[in-house]
C-alpha positions as CSV (number, residue, x, y, z in Angstrom):
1,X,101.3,-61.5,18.3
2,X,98.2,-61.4,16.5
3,X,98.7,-57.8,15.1
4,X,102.4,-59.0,14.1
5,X,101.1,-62.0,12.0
6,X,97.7,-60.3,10.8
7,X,100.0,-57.0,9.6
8,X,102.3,-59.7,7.6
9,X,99.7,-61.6,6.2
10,X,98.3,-58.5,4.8
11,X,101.9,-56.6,4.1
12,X,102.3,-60.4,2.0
13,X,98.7,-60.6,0.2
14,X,98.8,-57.1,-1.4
15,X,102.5,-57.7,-2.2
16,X,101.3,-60.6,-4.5
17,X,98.2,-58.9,-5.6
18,X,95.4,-61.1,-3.9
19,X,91.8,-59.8,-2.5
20,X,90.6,-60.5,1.2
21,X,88.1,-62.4,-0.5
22,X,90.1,-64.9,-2.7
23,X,92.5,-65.4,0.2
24,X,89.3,-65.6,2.6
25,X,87.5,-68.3,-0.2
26,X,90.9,-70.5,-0.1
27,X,91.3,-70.3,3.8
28,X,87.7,-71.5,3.9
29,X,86.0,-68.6,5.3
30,X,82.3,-67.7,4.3
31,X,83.3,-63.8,3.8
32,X,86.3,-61.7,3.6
33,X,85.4,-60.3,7.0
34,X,87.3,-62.8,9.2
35,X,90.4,-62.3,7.2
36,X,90.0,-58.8,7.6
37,X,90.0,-58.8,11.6
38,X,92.8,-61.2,11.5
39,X,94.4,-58.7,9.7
40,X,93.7,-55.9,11.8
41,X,94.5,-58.0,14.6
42,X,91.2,-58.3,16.3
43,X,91.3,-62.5,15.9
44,X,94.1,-64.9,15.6
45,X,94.4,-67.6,12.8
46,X,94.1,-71.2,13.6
47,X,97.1,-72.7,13.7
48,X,95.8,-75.7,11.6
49,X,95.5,-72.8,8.7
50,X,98.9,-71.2,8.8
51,X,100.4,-73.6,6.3
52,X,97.6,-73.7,3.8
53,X,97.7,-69.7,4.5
54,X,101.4,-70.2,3.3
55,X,100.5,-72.0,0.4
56,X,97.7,-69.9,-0.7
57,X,100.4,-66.9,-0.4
58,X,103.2,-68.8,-2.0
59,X,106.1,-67.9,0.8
60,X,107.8,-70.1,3.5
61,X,105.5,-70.6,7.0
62,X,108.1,-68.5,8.7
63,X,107.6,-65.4,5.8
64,X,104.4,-65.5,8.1
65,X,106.2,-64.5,11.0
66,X,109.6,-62.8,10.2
67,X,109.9,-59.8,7.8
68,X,113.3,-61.4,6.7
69,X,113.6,-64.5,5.1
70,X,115.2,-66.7,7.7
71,X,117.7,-68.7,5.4
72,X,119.0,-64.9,4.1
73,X,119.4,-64.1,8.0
74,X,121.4,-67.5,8.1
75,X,123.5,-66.7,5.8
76,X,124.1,-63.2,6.8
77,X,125.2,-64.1,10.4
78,X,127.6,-66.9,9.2
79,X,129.3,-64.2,6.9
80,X,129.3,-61.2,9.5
């Protein structure tokens, strides 16, 4: 689990054009370093900082967790 959610967070933050350090800065983090074993998936996040994590990287909590967006899934089982 903590691969899966480091390799999104990273897959989402170069998406949007953001540095391991501003994201780091914003999370609250003295140095880029813990964001980047988070996102190798050598630590886990504290689940107190997934939503401001969400909000740093402007995307739904669940974008966190799920490649797919899970109203789009919604919607694509109730029409299949």
């Amino acid at each position: 689990m903590k691969r899966q959610i480091g390799e999104r967070i990273k897959e989402i933050r170069i998406k949007k054009g953001l540095t391991q350090s501003y994201v780091a800065k914003e999370l609250g983090y003295k140095s880029p370093s813990m964001l980047s074993e988070i996102e190798a998936g050598k630590k886990g996040i504290d689940a107190d900082k997934i939503p401001l994590l969400a909000k740093i990287l402007d995307v739904d909590i669940n974008e966190l967790f799920f490649k797919e967006k899970i109203h789009e899934m919604r919607i694509f089982n109730h029409s299949a």
